[in-house]
Legacy VTK file of the C-alpha trace (Angstrom):
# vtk DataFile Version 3.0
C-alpha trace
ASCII
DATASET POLYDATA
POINTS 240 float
-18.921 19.221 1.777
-18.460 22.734 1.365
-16.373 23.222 -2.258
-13.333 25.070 -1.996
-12.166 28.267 -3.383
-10.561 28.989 -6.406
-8.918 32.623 -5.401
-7.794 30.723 -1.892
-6.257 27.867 -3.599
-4.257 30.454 -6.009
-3.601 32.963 -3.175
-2.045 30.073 -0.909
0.022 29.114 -3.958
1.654 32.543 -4.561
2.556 32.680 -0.522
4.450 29.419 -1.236
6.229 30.832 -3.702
6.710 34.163 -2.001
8.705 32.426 0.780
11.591 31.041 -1.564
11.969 33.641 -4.445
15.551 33.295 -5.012
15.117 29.371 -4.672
12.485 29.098 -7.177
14.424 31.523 -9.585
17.458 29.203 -8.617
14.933 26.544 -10.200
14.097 28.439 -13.544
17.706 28.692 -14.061
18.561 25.182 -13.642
15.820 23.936 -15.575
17.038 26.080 -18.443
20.167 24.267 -18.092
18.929 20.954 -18.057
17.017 21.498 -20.875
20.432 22.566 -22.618
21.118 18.835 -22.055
18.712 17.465 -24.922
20.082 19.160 -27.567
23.998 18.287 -27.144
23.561 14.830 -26.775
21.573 15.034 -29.861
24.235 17.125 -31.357
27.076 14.843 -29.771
25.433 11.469 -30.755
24.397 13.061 -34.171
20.629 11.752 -33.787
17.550 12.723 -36.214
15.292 15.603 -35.931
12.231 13.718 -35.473
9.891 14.778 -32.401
9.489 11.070 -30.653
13.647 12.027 -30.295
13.531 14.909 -29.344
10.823 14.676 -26.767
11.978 11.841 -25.057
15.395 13.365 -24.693
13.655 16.940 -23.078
12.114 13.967 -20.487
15.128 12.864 -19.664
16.248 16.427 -18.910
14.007 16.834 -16.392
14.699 13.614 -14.685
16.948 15.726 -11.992
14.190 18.265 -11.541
11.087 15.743 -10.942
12.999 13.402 -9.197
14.676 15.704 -6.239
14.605 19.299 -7.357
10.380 19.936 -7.057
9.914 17.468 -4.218
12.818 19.037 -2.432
11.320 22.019 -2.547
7.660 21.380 -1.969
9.063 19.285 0.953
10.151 22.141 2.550
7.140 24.665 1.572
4.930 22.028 3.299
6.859 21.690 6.728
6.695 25.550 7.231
3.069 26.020 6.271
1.356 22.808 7.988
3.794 21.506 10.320
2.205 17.631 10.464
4.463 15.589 12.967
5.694 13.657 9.614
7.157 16.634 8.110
7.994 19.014 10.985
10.530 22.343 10.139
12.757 21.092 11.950
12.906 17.672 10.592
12.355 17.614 7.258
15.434 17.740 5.075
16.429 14.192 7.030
13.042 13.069 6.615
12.913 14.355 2.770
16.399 12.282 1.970
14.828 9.442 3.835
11.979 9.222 1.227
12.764 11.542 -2.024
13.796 7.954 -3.871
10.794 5.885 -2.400
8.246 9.085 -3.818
9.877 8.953 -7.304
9.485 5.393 -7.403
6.169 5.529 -6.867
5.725 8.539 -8.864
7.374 6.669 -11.404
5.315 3.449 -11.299
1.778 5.414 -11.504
3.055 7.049 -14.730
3.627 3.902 -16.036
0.261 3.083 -15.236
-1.412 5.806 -15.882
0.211 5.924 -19.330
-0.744 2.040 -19.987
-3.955 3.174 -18.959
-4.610 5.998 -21.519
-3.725 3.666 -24.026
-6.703 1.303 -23.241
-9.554 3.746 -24.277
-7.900 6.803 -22.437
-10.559 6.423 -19.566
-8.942 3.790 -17.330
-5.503 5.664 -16.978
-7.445 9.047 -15.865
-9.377 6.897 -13.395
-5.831 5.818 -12.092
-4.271 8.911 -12.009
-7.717 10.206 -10.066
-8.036 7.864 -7.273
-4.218 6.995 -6.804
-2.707 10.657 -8.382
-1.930 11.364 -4.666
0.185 8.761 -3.818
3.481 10.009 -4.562
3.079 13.424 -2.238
2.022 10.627 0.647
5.174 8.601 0.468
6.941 11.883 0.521
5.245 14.612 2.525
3.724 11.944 5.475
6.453 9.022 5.044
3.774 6.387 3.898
4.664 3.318 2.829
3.680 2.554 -1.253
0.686 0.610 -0.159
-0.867 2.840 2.622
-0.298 6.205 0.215
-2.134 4.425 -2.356
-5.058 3.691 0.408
-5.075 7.423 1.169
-4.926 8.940 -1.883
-8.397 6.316 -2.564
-9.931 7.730 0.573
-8.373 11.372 -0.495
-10.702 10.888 -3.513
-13.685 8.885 -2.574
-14.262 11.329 0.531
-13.567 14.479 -1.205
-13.476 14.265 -5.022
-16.011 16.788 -5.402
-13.944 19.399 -4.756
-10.637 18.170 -5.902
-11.534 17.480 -9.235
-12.682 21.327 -10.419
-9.514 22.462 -9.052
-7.255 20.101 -10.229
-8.806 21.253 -13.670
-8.889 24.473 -13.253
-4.879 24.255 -12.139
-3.878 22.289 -15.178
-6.355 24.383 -17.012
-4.220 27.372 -16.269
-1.194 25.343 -17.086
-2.093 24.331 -20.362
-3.153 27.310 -21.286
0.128 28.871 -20.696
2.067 26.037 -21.706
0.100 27.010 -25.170
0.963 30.192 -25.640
4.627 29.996 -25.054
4.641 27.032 -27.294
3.013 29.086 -29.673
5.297 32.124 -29.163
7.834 29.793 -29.630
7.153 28.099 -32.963
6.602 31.611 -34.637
9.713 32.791 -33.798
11.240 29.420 -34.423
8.949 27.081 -36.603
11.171 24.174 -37.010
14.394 24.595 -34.922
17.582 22.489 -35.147
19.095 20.585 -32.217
21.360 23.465 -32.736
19.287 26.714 -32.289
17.652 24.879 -29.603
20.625 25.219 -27.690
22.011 28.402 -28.854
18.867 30.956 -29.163
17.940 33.027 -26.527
14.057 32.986 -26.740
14.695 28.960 -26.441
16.784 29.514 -23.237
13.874 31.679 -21.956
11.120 29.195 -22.634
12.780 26.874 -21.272
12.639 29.039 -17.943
9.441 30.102 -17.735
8.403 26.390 -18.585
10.400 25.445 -15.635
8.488 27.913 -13.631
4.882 27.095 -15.017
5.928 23.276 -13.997
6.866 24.227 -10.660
3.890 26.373 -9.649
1.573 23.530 -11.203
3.456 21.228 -8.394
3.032 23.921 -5.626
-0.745 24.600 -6.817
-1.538 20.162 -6.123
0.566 20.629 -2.803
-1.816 23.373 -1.837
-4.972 20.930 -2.737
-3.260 18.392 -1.364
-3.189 20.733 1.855
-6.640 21.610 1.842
-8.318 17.814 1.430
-6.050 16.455 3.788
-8.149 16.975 6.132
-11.092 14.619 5.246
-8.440 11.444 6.235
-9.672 12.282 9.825
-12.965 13.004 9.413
-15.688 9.599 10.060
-17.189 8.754 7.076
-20.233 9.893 6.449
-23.641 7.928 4.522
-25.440 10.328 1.936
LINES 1 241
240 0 1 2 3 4 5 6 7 8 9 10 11 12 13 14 15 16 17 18 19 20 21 22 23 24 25 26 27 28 29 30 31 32 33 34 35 36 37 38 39 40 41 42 43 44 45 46 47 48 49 50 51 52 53 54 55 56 57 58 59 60 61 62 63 64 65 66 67 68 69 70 71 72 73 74 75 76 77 78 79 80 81 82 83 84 85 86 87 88 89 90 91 92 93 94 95 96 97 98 99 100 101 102 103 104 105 106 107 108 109 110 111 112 113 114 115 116 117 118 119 120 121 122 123 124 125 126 127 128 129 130 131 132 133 134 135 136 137 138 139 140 141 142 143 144 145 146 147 148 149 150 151 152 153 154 155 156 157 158 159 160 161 162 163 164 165 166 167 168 169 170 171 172 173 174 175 176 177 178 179 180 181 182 183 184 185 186 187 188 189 190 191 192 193 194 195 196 197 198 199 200 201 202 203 204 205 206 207 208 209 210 211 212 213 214 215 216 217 218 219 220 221 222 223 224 225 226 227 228 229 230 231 232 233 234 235 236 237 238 239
């Protein structure tokens, strides 16, 4: 199989994005506000200042975003660019409300596993999140049932997991990398902020943005690969 590109997969990314600007600003924004959330309620319900708090109060946050926001959008960015009959431009906001609750679901229950997984020698829950990681965009791009997404994203893998893998890495490579810095900008501005500075200061308000953005283009860059292996579900198999 013939590995794909790097500079393609980023290029097709960008022209996603290009399409929606003022959507995907729209985004920033309201992840910025979401992530105002964290920090009243623990202002509000007078919690600690301990990390395991606060992080599991910024995941709630996002609960909106992950849950319809992204998949909303990459719902749409899909029907215009590929136009399969299970997610046609004319069709696909029905089709999207139809199965945005089923995808979480399932996006939800591979976390779990995933994250039961990592904590049995790490190994097991990346082998999950591998062979199954596409699951999630089946239920919601191609209206598969749980079981049959999980079946494709295993053939997904086992036909073409020779190019998916360098590019997933490379994509959360990239993400990482900029998730760094801007945590590092962060905590030299801010080493150890209160609940309150968290929701007052403006660098925190524009983190909280341009992490919103990073997230989303790291979910546009696997709906791109997700594009691109597709493919390989019609090909026959072949014997090396």
């Amino acid at each position: 199989m013939r590995p794909l590109d790097p500079a393609a997969l980023l290029s097709a990314l960008f022209r996603l994005l290009r399409r929606h600007p003022v959507e995907a600003l729209a985004l920033c924004l309201v992840g910025a506000l979401l992530a105002a959330v964290a920090p009243i309620l623990q202002l509000q319900a007078r919690l600690p200042e301990r990390p395991e708090v606060m992080l599991l109060l910024a995941l709630v946050a996002k609960v909106p975003l992950e849950m319809y926001a992204f998949p909303r959008f990459i719902a749409r960015a899909d029907a215009e660019t590929v136009g399969n009959p299970a997610n046609t431009p004319d069709g696909w906001r029905a089709a999207f409300e139809a199965r945005w609750l089923w995808a979480f679901l399932a996006k939800t229950g591979l976390y779990l596993g995933v994250a039961g997984g990592l904590t049995l020698l790490v190994v097991p829950g990346l082998l999950l999140w591998a062979v199954f990681g596409w699951a999630p965009l089946r239920v919601l791009l191609r209206g598969e049932g749980i079981g049959d997404a999980l079946r494709a994203s295993a053939r997904i893998m086992g036909r073409a997991w020779t190019r998916v893998v360098p590019l997933a890495g490379l994509l959360l490579a990239l993400y990482l990398l900029a998730a760094l810095g801007l945590g590092l900008l962060l905590a030299l501005v801010l080493p150890e902020p209160t609940a309150w500075q968290r929701l007052t200061h403006p660098l925190v308000w524009v983190a909280q943005a341009v992490g919103t953005a990073l997230d989303l283009l790291l979910t546009l860059g696997f709906l791109v690969l997700h594009q691109q292996v597709e493919p390989v579900l019609q090909e026959e198999p072949t014997e090396d």
